[in-house]
C-alpha positions in Angstrom: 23.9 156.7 -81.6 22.4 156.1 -78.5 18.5 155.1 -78.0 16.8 158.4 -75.4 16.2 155.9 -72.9 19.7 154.0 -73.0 20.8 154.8 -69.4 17.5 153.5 -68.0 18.5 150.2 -69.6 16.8 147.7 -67.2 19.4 145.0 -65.6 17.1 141.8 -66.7 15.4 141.9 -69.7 16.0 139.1 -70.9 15.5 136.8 -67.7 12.3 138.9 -67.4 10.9 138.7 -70.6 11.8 134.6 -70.6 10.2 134.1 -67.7 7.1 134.9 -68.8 7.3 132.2 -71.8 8.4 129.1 -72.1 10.0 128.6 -75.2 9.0 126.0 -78.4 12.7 123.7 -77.5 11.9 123.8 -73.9 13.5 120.6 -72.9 16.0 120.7 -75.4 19.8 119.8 -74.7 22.6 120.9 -77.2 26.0 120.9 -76.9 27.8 123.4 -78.5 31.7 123.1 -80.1 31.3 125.6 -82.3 32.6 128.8 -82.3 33.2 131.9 -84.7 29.7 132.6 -86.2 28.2 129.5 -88.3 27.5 126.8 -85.4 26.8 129.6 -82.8 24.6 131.5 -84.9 22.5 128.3 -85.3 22.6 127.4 -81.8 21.8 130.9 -80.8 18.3 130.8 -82.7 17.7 127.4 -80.9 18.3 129.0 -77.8 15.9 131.8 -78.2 13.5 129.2 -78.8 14.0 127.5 -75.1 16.5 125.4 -75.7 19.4 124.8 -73.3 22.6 125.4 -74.9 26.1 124.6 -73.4 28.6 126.6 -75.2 31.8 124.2 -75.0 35.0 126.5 -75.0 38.8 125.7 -75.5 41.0 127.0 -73.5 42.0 130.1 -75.6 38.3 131.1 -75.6 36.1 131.9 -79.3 38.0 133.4 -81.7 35.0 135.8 -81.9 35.5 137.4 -78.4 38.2 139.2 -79.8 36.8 141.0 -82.8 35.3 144.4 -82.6 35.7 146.8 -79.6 35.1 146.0 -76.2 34.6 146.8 -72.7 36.5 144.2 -71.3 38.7 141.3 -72.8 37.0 138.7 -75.0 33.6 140.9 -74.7 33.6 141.7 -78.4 30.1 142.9 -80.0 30.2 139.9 -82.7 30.3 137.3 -79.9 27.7 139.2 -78.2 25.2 139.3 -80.7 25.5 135.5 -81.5 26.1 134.1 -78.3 23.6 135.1 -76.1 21.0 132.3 -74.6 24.0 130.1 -74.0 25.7 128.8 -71.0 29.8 128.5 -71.2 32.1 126.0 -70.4 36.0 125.4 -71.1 36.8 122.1 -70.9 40.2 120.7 -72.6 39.5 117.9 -74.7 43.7 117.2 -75.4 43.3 115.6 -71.1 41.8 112.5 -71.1 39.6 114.3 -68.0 38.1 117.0 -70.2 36.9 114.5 -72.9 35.6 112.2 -70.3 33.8 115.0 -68.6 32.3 116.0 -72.5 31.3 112.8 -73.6 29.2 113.2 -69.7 27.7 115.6 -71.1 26.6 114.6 -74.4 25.3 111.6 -73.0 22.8 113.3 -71.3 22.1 115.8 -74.5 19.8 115.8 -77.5 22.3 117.6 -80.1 25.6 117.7 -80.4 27.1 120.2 -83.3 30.4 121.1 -84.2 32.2 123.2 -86.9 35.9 121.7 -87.0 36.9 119.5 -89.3 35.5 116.0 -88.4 38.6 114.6 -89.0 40.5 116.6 -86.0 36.9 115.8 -84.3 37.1 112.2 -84.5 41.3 112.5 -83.6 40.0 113.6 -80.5 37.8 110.1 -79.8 34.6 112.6 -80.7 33.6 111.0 -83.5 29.5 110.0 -84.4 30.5 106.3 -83.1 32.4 107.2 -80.1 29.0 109.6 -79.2 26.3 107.2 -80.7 28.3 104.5 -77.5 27.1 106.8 -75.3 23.8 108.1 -76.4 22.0 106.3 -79.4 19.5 109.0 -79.4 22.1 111.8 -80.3 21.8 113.8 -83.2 25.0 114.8 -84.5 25.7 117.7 -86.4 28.4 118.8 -88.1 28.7 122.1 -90.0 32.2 122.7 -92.0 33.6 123.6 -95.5 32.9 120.4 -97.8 31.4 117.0 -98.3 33.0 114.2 -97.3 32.3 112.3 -100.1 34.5 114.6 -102.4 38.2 115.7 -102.9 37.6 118.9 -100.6 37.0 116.8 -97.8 39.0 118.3 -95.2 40.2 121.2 -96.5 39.8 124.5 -94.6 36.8 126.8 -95.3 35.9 130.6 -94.6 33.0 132.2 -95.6 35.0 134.2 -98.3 36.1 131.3 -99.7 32.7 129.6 -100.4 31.1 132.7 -101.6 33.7 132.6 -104.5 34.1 129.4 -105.3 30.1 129.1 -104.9 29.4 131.8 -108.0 28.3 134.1 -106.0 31.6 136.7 -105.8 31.3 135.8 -109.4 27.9 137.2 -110.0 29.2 140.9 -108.9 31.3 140.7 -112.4 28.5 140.2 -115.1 28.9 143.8 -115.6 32.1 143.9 -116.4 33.4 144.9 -113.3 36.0 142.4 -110.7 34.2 139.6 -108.5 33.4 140.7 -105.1 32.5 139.2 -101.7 29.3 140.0 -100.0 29.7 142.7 -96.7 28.0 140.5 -94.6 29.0 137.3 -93.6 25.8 135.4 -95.3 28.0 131.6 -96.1 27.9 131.5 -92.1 24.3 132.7 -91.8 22.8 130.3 -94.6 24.9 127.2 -93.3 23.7 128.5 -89.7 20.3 128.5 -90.3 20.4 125.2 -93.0 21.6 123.6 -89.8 18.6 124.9 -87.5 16.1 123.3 -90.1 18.1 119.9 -90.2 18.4 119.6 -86.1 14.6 120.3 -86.2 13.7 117.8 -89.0 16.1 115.3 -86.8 14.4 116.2 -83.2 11.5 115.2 -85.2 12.1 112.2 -86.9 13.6 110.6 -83.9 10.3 110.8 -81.6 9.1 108.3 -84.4 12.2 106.3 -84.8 13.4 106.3 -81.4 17.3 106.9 -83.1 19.5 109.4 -83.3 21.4 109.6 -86.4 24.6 111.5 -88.0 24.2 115.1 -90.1 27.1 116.8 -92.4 26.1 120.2 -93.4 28.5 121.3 -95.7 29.0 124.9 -97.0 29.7 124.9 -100.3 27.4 122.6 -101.1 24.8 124.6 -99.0 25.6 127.8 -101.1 25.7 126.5 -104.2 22.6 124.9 -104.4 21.4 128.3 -102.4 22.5 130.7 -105.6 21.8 128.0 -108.4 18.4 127.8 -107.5 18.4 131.2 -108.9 20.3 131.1 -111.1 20.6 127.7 -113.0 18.1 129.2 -115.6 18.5 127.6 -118.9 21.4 125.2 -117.7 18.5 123.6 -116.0 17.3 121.6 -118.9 19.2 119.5 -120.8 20.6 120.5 -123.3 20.3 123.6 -122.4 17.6 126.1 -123.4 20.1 129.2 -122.4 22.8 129.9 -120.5 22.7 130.1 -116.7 22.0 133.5 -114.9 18.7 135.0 -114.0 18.9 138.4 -115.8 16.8 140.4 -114.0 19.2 140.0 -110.9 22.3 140.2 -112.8 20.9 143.8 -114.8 23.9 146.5 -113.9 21.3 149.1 -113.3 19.7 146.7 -110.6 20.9 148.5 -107.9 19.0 151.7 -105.4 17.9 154.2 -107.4 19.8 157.7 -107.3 17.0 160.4 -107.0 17.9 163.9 -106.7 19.0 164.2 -103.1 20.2 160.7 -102.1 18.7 156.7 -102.9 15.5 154.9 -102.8 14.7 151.3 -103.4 11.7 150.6 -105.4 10.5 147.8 -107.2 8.2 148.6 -109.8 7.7 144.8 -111.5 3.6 144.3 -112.0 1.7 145.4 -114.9 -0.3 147.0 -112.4 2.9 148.9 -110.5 4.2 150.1 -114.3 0.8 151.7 -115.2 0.4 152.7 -111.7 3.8 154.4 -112.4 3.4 156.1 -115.7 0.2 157.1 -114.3 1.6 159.1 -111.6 4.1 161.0 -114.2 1.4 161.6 -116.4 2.7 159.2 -119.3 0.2 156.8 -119.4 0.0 156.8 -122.8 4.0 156.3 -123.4 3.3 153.1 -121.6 0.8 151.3 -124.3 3.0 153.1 -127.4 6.1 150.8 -125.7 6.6 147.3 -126.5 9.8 147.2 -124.1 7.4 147.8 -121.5 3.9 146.1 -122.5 3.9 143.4 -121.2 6.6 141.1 -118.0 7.5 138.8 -120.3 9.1 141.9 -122.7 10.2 143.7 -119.8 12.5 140.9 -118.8 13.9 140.6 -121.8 14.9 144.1 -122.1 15.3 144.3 -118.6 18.6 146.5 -118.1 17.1 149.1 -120.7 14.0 148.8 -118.7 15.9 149.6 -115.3 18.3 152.0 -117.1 15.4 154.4 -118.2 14.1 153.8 -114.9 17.3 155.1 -113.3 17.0 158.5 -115.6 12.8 159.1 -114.4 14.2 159.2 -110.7 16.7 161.2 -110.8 14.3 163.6 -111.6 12.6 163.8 -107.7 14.0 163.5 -104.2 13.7 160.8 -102.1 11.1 161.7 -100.3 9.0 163.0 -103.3 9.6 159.5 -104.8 7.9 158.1 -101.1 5.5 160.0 -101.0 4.0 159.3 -104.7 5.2 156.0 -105.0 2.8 155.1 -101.6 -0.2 156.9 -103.2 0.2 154.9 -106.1 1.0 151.8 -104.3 4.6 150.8 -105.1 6.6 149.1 -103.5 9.5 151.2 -102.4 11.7 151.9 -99.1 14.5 154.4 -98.0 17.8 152.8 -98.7 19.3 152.6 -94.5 22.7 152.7 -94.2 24.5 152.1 -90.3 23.2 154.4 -88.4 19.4 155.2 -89.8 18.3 152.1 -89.7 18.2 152.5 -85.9 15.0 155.4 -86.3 13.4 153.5 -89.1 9.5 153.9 -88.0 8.7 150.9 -88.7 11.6 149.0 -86.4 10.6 151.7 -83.7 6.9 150.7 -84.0 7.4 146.5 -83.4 9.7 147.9 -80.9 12.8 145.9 -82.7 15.5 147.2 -81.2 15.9 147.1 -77.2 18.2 147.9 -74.2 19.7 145.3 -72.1 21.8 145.6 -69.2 24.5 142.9 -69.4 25.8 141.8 -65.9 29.2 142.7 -66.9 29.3 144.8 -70.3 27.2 147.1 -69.3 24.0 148.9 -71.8 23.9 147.1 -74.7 21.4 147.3 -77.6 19.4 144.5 -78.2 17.5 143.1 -81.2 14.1 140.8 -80.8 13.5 137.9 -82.3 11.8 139.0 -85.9 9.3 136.5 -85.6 6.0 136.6 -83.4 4.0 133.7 -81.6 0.9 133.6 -80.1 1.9 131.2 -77.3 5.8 130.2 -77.0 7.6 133.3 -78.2 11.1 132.7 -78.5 13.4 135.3 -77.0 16.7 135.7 -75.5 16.8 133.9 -72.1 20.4 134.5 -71.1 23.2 137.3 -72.3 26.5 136.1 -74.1 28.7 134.5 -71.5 31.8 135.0 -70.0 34.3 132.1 -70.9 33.8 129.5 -68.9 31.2 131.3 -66.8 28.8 128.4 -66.2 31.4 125.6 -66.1 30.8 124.7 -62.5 26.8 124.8 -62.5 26.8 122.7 -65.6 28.8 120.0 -64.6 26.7 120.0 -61.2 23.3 119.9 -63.0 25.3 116.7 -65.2 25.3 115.1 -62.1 29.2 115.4 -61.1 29.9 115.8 -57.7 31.9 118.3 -55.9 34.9 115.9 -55.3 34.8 115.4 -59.3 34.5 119.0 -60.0 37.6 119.7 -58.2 39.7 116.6 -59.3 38.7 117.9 -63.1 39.7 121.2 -62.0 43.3 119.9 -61.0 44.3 117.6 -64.3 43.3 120.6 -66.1 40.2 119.2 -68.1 37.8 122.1 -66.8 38.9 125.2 -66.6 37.6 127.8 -64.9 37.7 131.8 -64.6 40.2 132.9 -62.2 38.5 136.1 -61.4 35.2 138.2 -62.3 34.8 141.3 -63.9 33.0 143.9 -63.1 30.1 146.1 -64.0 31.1 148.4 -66.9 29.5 151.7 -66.7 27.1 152.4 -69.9 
């Protein structure tokens, strides 16, 4: 579905709308191994807020690049969406050239993050000491499957992985039905964004301290303290006062509502949204003859009878009847989006969410803002996603390498650089 004013797309948003703000990292070095989505996720919300983010590249390029359709080669929409606001350079740290020209780098940076396994990191000489020689003030940040205090240590992890072994696939079969995984890839997103709050508690520490220090974000220790904290319920005391699992999430019948033509969300949870609702059906008075429903304290303990019933009342309506009465009576409710509405949702058209870009070589491409809003240093995208090893040369030149040591790094194969560009694609 294409936006009415996609062929108009202008050719610089972004370097237009960041150079009218200066961003709340302004100043801010990271250098980026990480690839696939956890660590560039996170390093793509520090570079919307100003930060400048050097996306170091192996030789066979992100993963990412290669999932989803494309215009051109290692273009892929996944990349694009969390790789923008970065700068890329392929350096190959197996040369004893490319991991001279890194640890450069990082000695002139503020964070350093990675995603494989610190292990194979510190094989490579990268290791929090080998950094720390080079730049005490470091922080270094690394973002993988498990602690390595445990027996995990080490081991390979995917975000499928950690949502079943952290409950969470588990949670899907309360209802009798077989454990699932979540569509969306929210073990990376989590760990991503756990590591954005870190780096920024670490930025911040060390202005008083003067010291960098080492971080492990680990993510199945992230996600399991991320769905217990829900979920922990009675197993929080000891002994226990119940069993773990917070009901009201786990009720079968929580799910979108079936009405006659289609879906609706609504939450109907106050005592002031349930008299609200029986108001609006003209059953006020079932409401007070219910002890199921009296009170919050008895609708959570009959809480899948409650959302049951609930189920039954809305089938009896369409959507938009439901809207329309459950606004008057001031409940909270929404249209259940799938893929393609969300795109004409009145409320994303009115913030202006969604946007055009022109990328320099992929042509139109939609854009989404940052969600948030500042008064003064509004973060936004200052860069699109990179070609591999597009910025390899101005990066090392801004380090302070010379022209001489550009080219020598060039020839032992440390830095690599792209043979040829690609051109505009048409929208």
């Amino acid at each position: 579905m294409k936006p009415a004013s996609l062929d108009q797309a202008p050719a610089s948003s972004t370097q237009d709308a960041a150079a009218k703000t200066k961003g709340p990292l302004a100043g801010l070095q990271v250098l980026d191994l990480t690839s696939v989505l956890m660590g560039p996720y996170a390093t793509q919300i520090l570079g919307d807020m100003g930060a400048q983010v050097i996306k170091v590249e192996a030789p066979e390029g992100d993963i990412v690049r290669q999932i989803g359709p494309a215009r051109h080669a290692g273009m892929g929409p996944i990349f694009l969406n969390t790789n923008r606001s970065k700068r890329s350079i392929v350096l190959d740290l197996k040369t004893v050239s490319g991991l001279q020209a890194l640890l450069r780098l990082a000695a002139k940076s503020d964070v350093f993050i990675y995603n494989i396994r610190p292990q194979a990191l510190a094989r490579l000489g990268l290791s929090y000491e080998a950094l720390q020689a080079v730049n005490p003030g470091i922080v270094y940040v690394g973002v993988f499957g498990y602690g390595e205090d445990g027996p995990y240590a080490g081991r390979p992890a995917y975000d499928d992985l950690i949502q079943g072994a952290s409950t969470l696939s588990s949670l899907f079969a309360r209802d009798g039905g077989a454990p699932r995984y979540v569509p969306a890839a929210i073990v990376d997103r989590i760990t991503g964004l756990t590591a954005v709050n870190a780096i920024l508690a670490a930025i911040y520490e060390r202005q008083h301290s003067g010291q960098g220090q080492r971080i492990d974000i680990p993510m199945f220790e992230t996600m399991v303290g991320f769905i217990l904290s829900d979920h922990l319920a009675g197993c929080s005391f000891q002994p226990p006062l119940g069993e773990s699992g917070y009901e009201r999430l786990l009720a079968p019948s929580r799910r979108p509502y079936r009405t006659r033509d289609g879906y609706v969300s609504a939450l109907i949870y106050t005592d002031k949204h349930w008299r609200a609702f029986y108001r609006l059906l003209g059953r006020e008075q079932e409401l007070d003859s219910n002890p199921q429903l009296a009170t919050f304290a008895e609708r959570a303990k009959n809480i899948e009878q409650v959302y049951s019933d609930l189920g039954e009342i809305l089938l009896t309506r369409t959507t938009a009847q439901w809207l329309q009465a459950f606004e008057a009576a001031d409940i909270p409710a929404v249209p259940v989006h799938d893929l393609g509405s969300v795109f004409t949702d009145p409320h994303l058209e009115a913030v202006s969410y969604f946007g055009l870009e022109r990328h320099p070589t992929e042509g139109n491409l939609r854009t989404m803002r940052h969600p948030s809003t500042w008064s003064r240093t509004q973060p936004v995208s200052s860069r699109p996603a990179p070609q591999q090893g597009e910025h390899g040369v101005e990066v090392l030149r801004e380090a302070g390498f010379s022209a001489d040591e550009i080219d020598q790094l060039v020839g032992q194969g440390g830095l690599i650089v792209p043979t040829s560009s690609v051109s505009l694609a048409e929208p």
